[in-house]
Every structure is written in structure tokens, then in C-alpha cells.
N, C-alpha and C positions, 0 to 999 in steps of 0.2 A: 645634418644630423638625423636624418628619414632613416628611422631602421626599418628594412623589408622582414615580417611577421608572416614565416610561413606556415602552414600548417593550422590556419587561423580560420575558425568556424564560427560563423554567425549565425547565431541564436533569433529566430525570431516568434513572439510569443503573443500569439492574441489575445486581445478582450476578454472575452468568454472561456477560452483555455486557462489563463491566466484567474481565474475567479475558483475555478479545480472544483471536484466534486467532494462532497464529504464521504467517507465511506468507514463502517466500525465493521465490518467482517473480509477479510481477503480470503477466496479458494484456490489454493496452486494444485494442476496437475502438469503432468509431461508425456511427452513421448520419447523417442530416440531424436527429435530431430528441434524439438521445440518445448519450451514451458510456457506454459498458460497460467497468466494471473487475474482471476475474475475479482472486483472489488464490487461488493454489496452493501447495501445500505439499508437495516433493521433497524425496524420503529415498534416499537412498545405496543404491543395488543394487536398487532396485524402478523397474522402470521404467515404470511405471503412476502417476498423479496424479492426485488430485481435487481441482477445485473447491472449498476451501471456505467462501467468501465472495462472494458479487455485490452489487455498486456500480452503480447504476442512475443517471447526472445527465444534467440539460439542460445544452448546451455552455454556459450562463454560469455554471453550478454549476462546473463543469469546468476554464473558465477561473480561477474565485474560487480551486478547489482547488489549482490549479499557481500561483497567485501567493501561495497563503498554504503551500503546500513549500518553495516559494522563498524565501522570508521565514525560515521557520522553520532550513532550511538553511543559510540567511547566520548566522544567530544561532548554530547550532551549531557551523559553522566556525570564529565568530570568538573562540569560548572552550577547545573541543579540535580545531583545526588541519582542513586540509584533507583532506577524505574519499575517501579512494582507490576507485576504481572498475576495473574491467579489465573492457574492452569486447571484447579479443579474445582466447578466442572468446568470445562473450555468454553464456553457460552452460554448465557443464560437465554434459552430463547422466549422468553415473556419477559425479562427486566423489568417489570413494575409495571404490566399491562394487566390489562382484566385476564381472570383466571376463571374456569369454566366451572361450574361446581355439579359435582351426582346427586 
């Protein structure tokens, strides 16, 4: 009863991969041949940020990728409720950091 599984890709995932970065700001650009997703990580009162993740895909990686957020997103909706977003302003860049005074 050995069924042959083809088309079967093995995942392997390290330590340190596997731990992932945290990151509260993602940047996408593109070109004609690629999209670029930089994930950033902003901390309160530092108004300085690094990079610290790049995502490198050809647009149909790109598109598989937004169709399976989408996916995944419906699925989370549909078990704890819909996901509030506040688009204005689009970031707060001090979030509860010290604020400079004149």
C-alpha cells in the first residue's frame, strides 16, 4: 500500500528562521521584473529604522502571495470577527514616544 507522492517538497525550517522577526511597518516597491518587500521594525521615540527583512518576488509570486493573504484573511475573519485597520493617518510615527517640544 506505498503510494508514490509526487510532486512532494520538503520544507525545511531552522531554529533561528523559525523564531521570525517581528516587524509593524512593511514597504513594497516594484519594477517591471520584480517586487520588493522591505519589513521594518519601529519603536517608540527612535525615530530611526531598519530594514530587517527583504522579500525579493517575480510579479506572479507576488500575485500568488496577495491571493493566498486574501485567503488566509477571509479564514481569520470568519472565526474572530473582522479586522479593524485605521488608515488615517497611515502611521503614527511617534506612537507614544517622547515628542519634541518649541
Amino acid at each position: 500500500m506505498t503510494e508514490k507522492k509526487e510532486n512532494q517538497l520538503n520544507i525545511e525550517l531552522s531554529e533561528d528562521v523559525a523564531e521570525g522577526i517581528y516587524s509593524n511597518l512593511a514597504i513594497i516597491t516594484h519594477s517591471n521584473t520584480e517586487f520588493v518587500l522591505d519589513f521594518i521594525r519601529v519603536m517608540p521615540g527612535i525615530p530611526k529604522a531598519k530594514v530587517k527583512s527583504r522579500i525579493i518576488l517575480t510579479p506572479e509570486h507576488a500575485k500568488r502571495l496577495l491571493g493566498a493573504l486574501d485567503d488566509n484573511i477571509a479564514k481569520y475573519e470568519a472565526v474572530n470577527g473582522s479586522i479593524n485597520t485605521q488608515d488615517d493617518p497611515p502611521f503614527p510615527m511617534n506612537f507614544g514616544g517622547p515628542t519634541a517640544q518649541a
